[in-house]
N, C-alpha and C positions, 0 to 999 in steps of 0.2 A: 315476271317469271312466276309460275307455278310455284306451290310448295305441298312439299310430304312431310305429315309429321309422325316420327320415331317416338314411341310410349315405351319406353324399357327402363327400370330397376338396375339393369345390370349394365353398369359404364361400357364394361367387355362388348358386351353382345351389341350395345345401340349402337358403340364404334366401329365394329365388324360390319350389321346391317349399311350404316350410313358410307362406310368405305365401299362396298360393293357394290350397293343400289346406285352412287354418286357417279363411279366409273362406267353404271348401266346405261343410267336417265341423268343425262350431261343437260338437258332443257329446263330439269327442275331443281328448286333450291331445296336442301333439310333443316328441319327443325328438331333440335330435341328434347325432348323434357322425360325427368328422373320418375316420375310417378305418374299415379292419376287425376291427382289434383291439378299437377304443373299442365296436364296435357289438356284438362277441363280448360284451365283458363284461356292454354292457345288457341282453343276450338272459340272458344267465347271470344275471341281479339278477332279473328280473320277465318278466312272459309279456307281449307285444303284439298288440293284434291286427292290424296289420299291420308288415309290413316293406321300407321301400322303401330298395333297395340298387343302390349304382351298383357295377361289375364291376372296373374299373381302378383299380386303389386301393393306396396303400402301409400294410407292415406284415401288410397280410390279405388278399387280393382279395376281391370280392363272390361270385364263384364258392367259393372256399374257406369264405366267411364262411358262404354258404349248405346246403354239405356239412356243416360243423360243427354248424350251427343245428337240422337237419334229425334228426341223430344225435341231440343234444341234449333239444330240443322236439320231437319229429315233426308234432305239430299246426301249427305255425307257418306263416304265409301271408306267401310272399315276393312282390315286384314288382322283376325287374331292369331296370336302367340302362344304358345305355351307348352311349358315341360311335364304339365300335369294333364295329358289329352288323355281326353276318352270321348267316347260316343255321346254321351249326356251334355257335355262341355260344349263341344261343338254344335249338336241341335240346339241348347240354346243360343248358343251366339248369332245362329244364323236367321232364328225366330226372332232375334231382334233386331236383324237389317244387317249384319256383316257379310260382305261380300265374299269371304272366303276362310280358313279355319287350318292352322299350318302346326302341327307339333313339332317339336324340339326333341330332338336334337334337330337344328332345319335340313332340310335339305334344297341348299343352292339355288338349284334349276328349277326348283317345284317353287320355289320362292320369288325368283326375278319370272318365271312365268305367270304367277298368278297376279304379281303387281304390272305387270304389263297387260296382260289381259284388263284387270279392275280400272286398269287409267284409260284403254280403248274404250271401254265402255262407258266410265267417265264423261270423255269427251264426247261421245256420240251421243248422250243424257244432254251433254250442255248446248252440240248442236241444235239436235232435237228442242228443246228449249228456248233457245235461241230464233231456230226456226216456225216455231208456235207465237210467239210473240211477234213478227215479222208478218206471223198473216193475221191476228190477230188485229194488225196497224193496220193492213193492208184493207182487210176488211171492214174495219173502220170509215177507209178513206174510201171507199168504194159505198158505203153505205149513206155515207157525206153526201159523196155526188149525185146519188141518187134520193136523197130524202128532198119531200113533199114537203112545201114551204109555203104556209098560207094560213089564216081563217075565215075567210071566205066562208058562205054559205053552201056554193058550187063545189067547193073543195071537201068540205066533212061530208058532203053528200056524197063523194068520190070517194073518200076515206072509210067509209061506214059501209059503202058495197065493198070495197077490198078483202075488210074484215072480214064480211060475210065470203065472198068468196073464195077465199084463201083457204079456207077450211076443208072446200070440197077440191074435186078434180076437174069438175065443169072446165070445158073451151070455152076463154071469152076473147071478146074482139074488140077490139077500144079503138075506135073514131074521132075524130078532131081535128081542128087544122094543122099544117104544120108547123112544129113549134114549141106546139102546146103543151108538152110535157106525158104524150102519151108512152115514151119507152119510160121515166120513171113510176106509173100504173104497172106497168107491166114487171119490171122489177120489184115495189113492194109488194105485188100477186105470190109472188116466186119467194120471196124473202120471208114473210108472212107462212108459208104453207109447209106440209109436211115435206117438201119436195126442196126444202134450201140446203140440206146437207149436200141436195146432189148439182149437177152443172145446172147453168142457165148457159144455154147457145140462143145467139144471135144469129139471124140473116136480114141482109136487108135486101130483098127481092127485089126493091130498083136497081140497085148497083150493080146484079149479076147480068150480065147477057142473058137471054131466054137458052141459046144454046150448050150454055154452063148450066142454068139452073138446075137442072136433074140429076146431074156429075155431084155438084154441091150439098144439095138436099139430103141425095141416097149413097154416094160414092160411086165408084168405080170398078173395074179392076183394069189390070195390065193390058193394053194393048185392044180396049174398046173400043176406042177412036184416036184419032191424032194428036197423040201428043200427049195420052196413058200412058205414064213412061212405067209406072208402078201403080199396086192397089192405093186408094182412098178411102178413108172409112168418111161418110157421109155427117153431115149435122143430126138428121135424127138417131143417128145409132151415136154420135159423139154424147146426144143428151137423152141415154136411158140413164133413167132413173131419177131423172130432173126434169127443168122445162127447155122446150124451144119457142123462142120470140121470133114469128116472123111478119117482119115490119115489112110495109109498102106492099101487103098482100094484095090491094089490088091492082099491083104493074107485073101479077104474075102470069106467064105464059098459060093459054086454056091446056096444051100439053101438060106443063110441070101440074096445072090446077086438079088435071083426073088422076093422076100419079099421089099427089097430096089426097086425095079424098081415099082412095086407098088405102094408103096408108094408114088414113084412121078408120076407116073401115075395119080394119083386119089387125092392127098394130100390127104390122108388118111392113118393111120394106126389102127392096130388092134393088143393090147396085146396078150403074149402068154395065151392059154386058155379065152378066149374069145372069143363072136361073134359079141360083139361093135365095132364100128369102131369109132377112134377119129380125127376128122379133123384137120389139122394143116398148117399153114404157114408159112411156113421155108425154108428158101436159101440154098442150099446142093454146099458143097464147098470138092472135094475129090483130095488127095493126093498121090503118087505113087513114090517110085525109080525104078519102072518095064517098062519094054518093054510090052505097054500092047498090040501090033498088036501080040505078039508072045504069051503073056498069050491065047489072043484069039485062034490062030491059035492051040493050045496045048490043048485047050478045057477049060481050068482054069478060063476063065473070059468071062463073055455074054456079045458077040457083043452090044446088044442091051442098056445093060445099061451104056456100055463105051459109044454111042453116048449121052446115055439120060443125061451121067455127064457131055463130055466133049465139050458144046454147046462153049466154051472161051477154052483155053487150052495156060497154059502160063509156061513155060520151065525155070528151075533154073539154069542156068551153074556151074559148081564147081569151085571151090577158084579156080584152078589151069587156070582157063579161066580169071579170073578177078583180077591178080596179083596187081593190081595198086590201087586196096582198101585197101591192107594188113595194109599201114600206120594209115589209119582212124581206122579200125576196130580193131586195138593194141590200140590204142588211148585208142577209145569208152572201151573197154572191162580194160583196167585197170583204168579208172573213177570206170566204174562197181564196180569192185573186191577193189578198197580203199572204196567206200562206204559199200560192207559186209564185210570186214575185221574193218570195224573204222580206217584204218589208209592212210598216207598221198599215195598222188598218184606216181608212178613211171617213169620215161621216159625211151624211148627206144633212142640208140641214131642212127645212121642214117644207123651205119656199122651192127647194130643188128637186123635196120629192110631190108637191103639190105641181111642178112643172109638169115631174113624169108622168103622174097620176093623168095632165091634161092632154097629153099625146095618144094618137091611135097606133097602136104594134100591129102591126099586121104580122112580123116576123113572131113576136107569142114573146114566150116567157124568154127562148133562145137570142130574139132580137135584144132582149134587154137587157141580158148578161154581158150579151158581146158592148153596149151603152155602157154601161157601169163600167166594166174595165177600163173602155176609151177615156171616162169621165174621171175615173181615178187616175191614169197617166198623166192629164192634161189641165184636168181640174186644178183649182187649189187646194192648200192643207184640208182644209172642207172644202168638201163642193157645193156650190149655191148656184142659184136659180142663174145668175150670168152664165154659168158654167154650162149650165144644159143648153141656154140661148145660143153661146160659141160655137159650141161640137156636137150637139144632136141637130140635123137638118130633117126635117120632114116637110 
């Protein structure tokens, strides 16, 4: 349970208050203490969420009490007291963080209002708070999944264009097989740049139908085609002011491709059924495991908008290039997999990752994750070279 704590001199009055505010706010407990000293030391024992303090007071005043407190706790929500009000009184109390400033003789209603108001706002501080820390982890954990795990040659060479890229607005296009670890490029671009405060949208341009992809891209409105039940605001207006990753760019329709080149044309789009156009600024970051001079060459992908994506172009090699990460990224991935399993973490010992190091991935870094998991479930306490022998088949 909550608590408020009552700063008053006068028995009278802190037994009035605590009788009245008690029968108000039935959720929270009282405290009371005789002066300012007794009320210093409650602040110093436990946090309250409010504090109602009278000003004239021996040992401490409520002025001092509330400089102290302030230094102390900064979050703390004072209410002052006092039979000695005037103008001067109150601008300082509220210069030093008191939420509100009540003379005496009180009056009631201006009382249990302003202490209901200071605990709404209280509590939407501590949501607030609450909810910053929550994306704070959040972010975190999403920062996790996506952190670049290696030293590799291949890889600070990957890391060192980032840098450099990240800086500017340049479109880059990042190639590789599948696997490779091209959507985490793509995310440190974004994480890295001025553009992280804002969204990053995803599409993955294999997974839509060609007949959806335009709906998705740009949006809709109402009753366009079959089955706009309502408007849609599209992924590039979802990501003004950030970036959009669109992966598997070259399984895109040549329709949705001169639509896309438009759009960066003009930074503009226009929903399907529509003759609005919506302005937008947004970083286009496109991804590929295609040969795309031979897409072009084959008629499947427009020259023009492969130059318009790939102004940066930064190349993934496959696990099989960059053998020498294997140890780290067994590491990283079984942290990973004990934190969503809940349970303790695993070692690989040197013959089991000398095993992995001898295997070709064709699947990439992706195939090996999904390895380790399997090897951690079935493995023993450590996993050793028998281990890989049992459950990895290639």
């Amino acid at each position: 349970m909550q608590k408020i704590l009552i700063v008053e001199d006068e028995k009278a009055i802190s037994g009035v208050l605590h009788s009245i505010l008690s029968d108000e706010l039935t959720d929270y407990e009282f405290v009371i203490a005789e002066d300012g000293l007794e009320g210093y030391k409650q602040i110093e024992k436990e946090d309250f969420a409010l504090v109602i303090s009278d000003i004239k007071m021996p040992k401490l005043s409520g002025t001092e009490l509330l400089k102290q407190s302030m230094i102390l706790k900064p979050e703390s929500t004072f209410i002052m007291i006092s039979g000695h009000a005037d103008i001067d009184s109150a601008v300082s109390c509220l210069k030093e963080g008191a939420y509100d400033f009540i003379s005496k003789p009180i009056d009631i209603n201006r009382l249990i209002t302003s202490v209901k108001n200071a605990l709404a706002k209280e509590s939407l501080k501590k949501e607030n708070k609450n909810l910053q820390t929550e994306n704070k982890t959040l972010k975190r954990k999403v920062n996790k999944k996506y952190q670049m795990i290696g030293d590799s040659p291949a890889l600070k060479k990957i890391q060192d264009m980032i840098e450099k890229v990240a800086a500017s607005d340049a479109r880059v296009l990042i190639t590789g097989p599948n696997g490779a670890g091209k959507e985490l490029v793509a995310h440190a671009i974004h994480n890295q740049s001025e553009r992280a405060r804002g969204p990053m949208i995803e599409v993955n341009c294999a997974a839509i139908p060609s007949e959806l992809i335009e709906s998705e891209l740009f949006g809709h409105v109402k009753g366009s085609f079959t089955g706009a039940i309502k408007d849609k605001q599209g992924k590039f207006e979802q990501a003004n002011g950030g970036t959009i990753f669109l992966d598997e760019i070259g399984d895109m329709s040549l329709i949705a491709q001169a639509k896309v080149l438009r759009a960066l044309q003009e930074s503009k789009v226009s929903p399907v059924g529509s003759d609005k156009e919506i302005k937008v600024d947004v970083r286009v970051i496109a991804a590929t495991n295609k040969n795309m001079q031979k897409e072009i060459e084959e008629g499947k992908f427009r020259e023009d908008l492969y130059h318009r994506l790939s102004v940066i172009e930064i190349y993934v090699p496959p696990l099989d290039d960059r053998k020498e990460d294997i140890r780290l990224l067994v590491e990283h991935f079984s942290g990973m997999i004990a934190d969503e399993h809940g349970t303790a973490m695993k070692k690989f010992d040197d013959k089991a990752i000398d095993s992995l190091k001898s295997l070709s991935w064709t699947g990439n870094i992706r195939e090996l994750r999904n390895v380790v998991e399997r090897l951690i479930i079935l493995g023993g306490n450590t996993v050793s070279e028998e281990d890989v022998a049992s459950f990895v088949r290639k």
